[in-house]
VMD Tcl script that builds the backbone (N, CA, C; Angstrom):
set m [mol new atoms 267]
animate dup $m
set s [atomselect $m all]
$s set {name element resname resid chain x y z} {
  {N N UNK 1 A 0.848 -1.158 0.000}
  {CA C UNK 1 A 0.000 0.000 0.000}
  {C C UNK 1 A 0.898 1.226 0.000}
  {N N UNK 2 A 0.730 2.382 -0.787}
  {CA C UNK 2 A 1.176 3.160 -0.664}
  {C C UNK 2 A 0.342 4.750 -1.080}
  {N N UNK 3 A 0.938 5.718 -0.610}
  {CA C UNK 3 A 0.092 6.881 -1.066}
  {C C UNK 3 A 0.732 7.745 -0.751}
  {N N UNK 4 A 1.199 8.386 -1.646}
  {CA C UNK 4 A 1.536 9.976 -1.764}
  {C C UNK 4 A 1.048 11.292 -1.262}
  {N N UNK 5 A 1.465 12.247 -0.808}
  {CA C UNK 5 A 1.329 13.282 0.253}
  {C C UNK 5 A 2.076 14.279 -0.415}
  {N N UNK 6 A 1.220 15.124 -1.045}
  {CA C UNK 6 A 1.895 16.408 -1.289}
  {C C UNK 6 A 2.066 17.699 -0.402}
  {N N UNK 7 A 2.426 17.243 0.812}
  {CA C UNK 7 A 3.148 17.861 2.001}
  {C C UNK 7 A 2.199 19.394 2.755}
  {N N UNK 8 A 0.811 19.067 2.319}
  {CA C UNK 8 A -0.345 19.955 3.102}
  {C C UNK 8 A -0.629 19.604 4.531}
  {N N UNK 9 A -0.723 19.739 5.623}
  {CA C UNK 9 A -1.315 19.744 6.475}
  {C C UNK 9 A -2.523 19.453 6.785}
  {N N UNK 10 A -3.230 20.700 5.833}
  {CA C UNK 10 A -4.849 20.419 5.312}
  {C C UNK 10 A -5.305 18.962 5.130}
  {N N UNK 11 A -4.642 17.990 4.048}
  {CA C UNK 11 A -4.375 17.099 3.893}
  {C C UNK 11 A -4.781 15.937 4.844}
  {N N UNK 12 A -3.989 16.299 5.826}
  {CA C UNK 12 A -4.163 15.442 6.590}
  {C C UNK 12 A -4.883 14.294 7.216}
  {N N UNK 13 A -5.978 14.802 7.445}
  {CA C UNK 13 A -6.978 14.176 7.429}
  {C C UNK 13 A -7.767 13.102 6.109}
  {N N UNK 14 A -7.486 13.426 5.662}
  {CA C UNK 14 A -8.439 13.143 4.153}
  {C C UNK 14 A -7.199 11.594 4.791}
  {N N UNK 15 A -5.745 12.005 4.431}
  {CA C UNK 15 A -4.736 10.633 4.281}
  {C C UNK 15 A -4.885 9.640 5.489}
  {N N UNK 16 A -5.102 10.532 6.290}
  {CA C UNK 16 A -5.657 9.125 7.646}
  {C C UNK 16 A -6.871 8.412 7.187}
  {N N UNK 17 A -7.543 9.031 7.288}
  {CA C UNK 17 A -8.905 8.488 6.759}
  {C C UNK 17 A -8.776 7.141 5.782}
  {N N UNK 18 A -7.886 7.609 4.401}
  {CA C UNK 18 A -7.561 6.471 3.663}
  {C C UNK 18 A -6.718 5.176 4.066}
  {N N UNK 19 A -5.471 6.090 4.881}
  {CA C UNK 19 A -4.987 5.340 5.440}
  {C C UNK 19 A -5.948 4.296 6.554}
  {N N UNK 20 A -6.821 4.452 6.990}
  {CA C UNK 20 A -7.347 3.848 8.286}
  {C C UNK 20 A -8.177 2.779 7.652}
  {N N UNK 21 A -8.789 3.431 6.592}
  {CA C UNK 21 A -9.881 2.083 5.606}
  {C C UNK 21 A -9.154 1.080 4.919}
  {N N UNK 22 A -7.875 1.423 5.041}
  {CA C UNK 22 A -6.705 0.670 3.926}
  {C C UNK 22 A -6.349 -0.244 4.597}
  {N N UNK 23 A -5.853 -0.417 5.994}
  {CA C UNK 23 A -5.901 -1.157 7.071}
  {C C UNK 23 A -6.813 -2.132 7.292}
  {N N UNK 24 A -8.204 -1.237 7.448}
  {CA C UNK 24 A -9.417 -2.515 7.936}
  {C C UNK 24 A -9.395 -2.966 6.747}
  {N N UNK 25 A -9.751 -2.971 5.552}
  {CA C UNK 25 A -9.981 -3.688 4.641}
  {C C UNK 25 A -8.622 -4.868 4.747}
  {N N UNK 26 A -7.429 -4.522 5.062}
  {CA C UNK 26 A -6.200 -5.624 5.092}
  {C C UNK 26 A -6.330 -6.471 6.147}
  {N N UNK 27 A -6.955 -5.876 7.403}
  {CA C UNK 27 A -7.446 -6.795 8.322}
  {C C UNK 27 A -8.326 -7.929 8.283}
  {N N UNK 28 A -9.210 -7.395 7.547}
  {CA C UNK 28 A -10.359 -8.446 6.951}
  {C C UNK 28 A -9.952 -9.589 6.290}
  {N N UNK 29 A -9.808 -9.043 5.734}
  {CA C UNK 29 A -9.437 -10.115 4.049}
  {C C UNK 29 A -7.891 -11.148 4.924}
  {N N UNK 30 A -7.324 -10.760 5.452}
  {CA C UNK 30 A -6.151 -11.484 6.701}
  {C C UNK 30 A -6.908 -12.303 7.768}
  {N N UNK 31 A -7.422 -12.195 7.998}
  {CA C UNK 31 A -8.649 -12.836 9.022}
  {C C UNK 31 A -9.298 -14.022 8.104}
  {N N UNK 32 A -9.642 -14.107 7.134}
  {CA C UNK 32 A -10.125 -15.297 6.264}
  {C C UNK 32 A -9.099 -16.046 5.594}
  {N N UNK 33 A -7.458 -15.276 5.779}
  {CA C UNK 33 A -6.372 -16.528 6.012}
  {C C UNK 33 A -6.657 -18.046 6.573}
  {N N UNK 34 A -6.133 -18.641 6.592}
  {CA C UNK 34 A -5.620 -19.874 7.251}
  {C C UNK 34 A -4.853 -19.580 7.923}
  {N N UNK 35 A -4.721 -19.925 9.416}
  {CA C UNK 35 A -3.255 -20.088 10.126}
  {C C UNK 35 A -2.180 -20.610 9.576}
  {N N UNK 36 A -1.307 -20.372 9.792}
  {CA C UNK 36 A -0.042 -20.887 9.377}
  {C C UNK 36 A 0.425 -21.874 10.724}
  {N N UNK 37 A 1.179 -22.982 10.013}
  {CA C UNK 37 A 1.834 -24.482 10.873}
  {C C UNK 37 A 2.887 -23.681 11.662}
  {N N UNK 38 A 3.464 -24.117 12.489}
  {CA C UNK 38 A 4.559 -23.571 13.170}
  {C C UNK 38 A 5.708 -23.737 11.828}
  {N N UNK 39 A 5.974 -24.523 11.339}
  {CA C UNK 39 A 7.127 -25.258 10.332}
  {C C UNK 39 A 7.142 -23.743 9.391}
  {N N UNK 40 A 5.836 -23.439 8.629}
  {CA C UNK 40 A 5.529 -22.330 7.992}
  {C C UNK 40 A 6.016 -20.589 8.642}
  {N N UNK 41 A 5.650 -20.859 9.571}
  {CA C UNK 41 A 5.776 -19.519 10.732}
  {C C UNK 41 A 7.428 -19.454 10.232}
  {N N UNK 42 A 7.791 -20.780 10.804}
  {CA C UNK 42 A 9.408 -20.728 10.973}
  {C C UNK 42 A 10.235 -20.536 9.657}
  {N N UNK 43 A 9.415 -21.249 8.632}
  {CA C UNK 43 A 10.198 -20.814 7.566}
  {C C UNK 43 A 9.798 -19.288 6.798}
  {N N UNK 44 A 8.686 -18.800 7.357}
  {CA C UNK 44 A 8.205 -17.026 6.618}
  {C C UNK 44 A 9.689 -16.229 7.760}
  {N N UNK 45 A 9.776 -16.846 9.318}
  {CA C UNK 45 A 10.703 -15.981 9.561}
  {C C UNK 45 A 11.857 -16.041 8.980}
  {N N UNK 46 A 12.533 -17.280 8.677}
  {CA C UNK 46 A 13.624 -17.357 8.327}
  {C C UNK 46 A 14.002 -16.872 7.138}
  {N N UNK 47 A 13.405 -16.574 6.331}
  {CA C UNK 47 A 13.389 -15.545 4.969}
  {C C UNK 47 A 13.266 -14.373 5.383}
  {N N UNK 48 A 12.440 -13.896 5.929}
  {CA C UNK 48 A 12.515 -12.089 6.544}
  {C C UNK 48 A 13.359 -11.783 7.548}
  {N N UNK 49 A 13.834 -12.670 8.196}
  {CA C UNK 49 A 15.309 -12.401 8.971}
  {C C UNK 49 A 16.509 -12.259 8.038}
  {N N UNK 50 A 16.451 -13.600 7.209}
  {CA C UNK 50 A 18.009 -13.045 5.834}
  {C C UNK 50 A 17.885 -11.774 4.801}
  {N N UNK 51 A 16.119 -10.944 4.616}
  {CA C UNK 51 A 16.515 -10.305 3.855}
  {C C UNK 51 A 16.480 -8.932 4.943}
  {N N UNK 52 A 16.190 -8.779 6.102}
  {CA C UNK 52 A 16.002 -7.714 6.991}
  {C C UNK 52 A 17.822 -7.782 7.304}
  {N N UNK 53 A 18.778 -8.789 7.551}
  {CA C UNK 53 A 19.834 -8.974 7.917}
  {C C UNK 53 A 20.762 -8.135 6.146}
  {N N UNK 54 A 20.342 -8.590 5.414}
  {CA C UNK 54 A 20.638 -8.243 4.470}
  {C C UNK 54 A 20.663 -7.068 4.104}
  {N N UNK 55 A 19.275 -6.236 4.494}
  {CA C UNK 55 A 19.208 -4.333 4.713}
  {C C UNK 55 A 20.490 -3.828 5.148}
  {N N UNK 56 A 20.639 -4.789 6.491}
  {CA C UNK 56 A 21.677 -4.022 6.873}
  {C C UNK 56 A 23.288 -4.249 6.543}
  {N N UNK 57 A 23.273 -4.913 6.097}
  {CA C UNK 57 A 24.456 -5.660 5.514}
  {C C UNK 57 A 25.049 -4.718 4.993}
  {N N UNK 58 A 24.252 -4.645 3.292}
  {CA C UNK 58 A 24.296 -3.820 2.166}
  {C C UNK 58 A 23.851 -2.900 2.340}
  {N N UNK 59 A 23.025 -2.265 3.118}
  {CA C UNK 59 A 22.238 -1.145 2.651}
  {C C UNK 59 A 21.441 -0.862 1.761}
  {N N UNK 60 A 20.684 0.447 1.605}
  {CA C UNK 60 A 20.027 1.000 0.610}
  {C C UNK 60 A 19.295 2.215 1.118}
  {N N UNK 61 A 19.074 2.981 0.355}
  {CA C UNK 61 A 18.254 4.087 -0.070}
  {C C UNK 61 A 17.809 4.799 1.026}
  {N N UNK 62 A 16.396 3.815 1.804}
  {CA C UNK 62 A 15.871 4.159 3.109}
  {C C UNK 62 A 16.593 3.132 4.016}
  {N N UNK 63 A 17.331 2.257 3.798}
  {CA C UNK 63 A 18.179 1.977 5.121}
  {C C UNK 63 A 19.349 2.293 5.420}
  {N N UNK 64 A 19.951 2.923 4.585}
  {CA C UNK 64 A 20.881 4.363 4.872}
  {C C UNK 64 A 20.455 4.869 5.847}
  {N N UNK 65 A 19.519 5.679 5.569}
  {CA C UNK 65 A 18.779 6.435 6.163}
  {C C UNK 65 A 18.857 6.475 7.819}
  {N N UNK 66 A 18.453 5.286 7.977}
  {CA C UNK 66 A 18.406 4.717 9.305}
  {C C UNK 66 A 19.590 4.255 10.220}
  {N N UNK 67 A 20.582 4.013 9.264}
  {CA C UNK 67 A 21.854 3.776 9.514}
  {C C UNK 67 A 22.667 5.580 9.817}
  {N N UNK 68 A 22.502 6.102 9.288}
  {CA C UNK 68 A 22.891 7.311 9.479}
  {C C UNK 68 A 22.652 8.084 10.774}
  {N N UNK 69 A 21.348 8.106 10.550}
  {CA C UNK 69 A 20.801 8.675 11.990}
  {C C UNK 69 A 21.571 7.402 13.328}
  {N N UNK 70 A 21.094 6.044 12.947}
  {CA C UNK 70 A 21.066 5.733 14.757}
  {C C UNK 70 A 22.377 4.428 14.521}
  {N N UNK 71 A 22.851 4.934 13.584}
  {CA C UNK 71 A 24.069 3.243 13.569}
  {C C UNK 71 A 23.728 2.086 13.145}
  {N N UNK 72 A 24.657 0.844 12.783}
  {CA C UNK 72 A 24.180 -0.292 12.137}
  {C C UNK 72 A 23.714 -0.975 13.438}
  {N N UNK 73 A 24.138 -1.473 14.718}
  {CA C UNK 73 A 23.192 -2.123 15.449}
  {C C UNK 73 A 21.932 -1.489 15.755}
  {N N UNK 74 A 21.758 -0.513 16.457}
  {CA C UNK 74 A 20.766 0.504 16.797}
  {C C UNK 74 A 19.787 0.310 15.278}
  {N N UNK 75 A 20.143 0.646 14.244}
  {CA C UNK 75 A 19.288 0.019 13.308}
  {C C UNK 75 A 18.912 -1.401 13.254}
  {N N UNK 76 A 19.430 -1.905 13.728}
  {CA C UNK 76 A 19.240 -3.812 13.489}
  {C C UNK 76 A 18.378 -3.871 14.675}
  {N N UNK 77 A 18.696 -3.700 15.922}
  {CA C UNK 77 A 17.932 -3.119 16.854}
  {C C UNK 77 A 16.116 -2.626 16.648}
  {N N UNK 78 A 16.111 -1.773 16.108}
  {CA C UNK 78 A 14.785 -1.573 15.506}
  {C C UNK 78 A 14.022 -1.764 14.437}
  {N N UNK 79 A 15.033 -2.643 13.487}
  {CA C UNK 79 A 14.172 -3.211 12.266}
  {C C UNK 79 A 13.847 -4.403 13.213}
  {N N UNK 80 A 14.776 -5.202 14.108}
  {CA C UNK 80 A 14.155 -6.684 14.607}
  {C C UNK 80 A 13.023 -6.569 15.970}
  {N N UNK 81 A 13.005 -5.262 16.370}
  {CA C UNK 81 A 12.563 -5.413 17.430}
  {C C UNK 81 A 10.587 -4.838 16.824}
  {N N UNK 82 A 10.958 -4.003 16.467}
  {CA C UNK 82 A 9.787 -2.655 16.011}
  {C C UNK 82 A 9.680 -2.791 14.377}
  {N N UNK 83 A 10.129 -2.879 13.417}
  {CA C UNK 83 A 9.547 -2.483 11.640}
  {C C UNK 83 A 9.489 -3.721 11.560}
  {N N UNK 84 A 10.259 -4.814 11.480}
  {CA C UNK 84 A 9.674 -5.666 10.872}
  {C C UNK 84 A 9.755 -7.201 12.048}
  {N N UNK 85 A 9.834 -6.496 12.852}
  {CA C UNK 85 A 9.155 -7.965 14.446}
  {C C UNK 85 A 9.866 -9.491 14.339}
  {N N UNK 86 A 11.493 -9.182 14.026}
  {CA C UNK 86 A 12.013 -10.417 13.693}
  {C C UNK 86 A 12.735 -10.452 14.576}
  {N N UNK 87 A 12.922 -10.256 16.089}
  {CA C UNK 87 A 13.431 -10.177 16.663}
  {C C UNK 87 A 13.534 -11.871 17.742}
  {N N UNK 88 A 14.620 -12.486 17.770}
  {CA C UNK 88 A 15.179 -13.994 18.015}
  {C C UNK 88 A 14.951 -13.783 19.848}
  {N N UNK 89 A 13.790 -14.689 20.063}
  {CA C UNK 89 A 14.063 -14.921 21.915}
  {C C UNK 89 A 14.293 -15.948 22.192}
}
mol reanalyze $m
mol bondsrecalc $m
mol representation Tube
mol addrep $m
């Protein structure tokens, strides 16, 4: 999902709004999923851990970004803990 913001204020509202219906509708339609097996679980993480590990590896564009501001752990740190919840207990 994505949507563009030509940087109004005014705006604002209108983009939550979309934003908020954009959500429930993803909620829904996720809800008439199937659960996933643990085996499955384990193998969706183990792919989004090598390519989230991989962000930081190599970098890019917006993970620069993030690297700049707060460092490569401190970034690894909050892609595993908070953006993308791959965080190993």
């Amino acid at each position: 999902m994505t949507a563009y913001k030509g940087g109004k204020p005014a705006a604002d509202p209108d983009l939550q709004k979309m934003l908020t219906e954009s959500i429930k509708i993803y909620v829904a339609h996720a809800k008439k999923l199937p659960a996933l097996s643990d085996r499955e679980r384990a193998d969706k993480l183990a792919i989004t851990v090598e390519y989230t590990d991989g962000l930081i590896e190599k970098g890019g564009i917006s993970t620069d970004v993030f690297k700049d501001q707060l460092g490569d752990e401190e970034t690894k740190r909050f892609f595993d803990n908070i953006f993308f919840g791959t965080a190993r207990k």
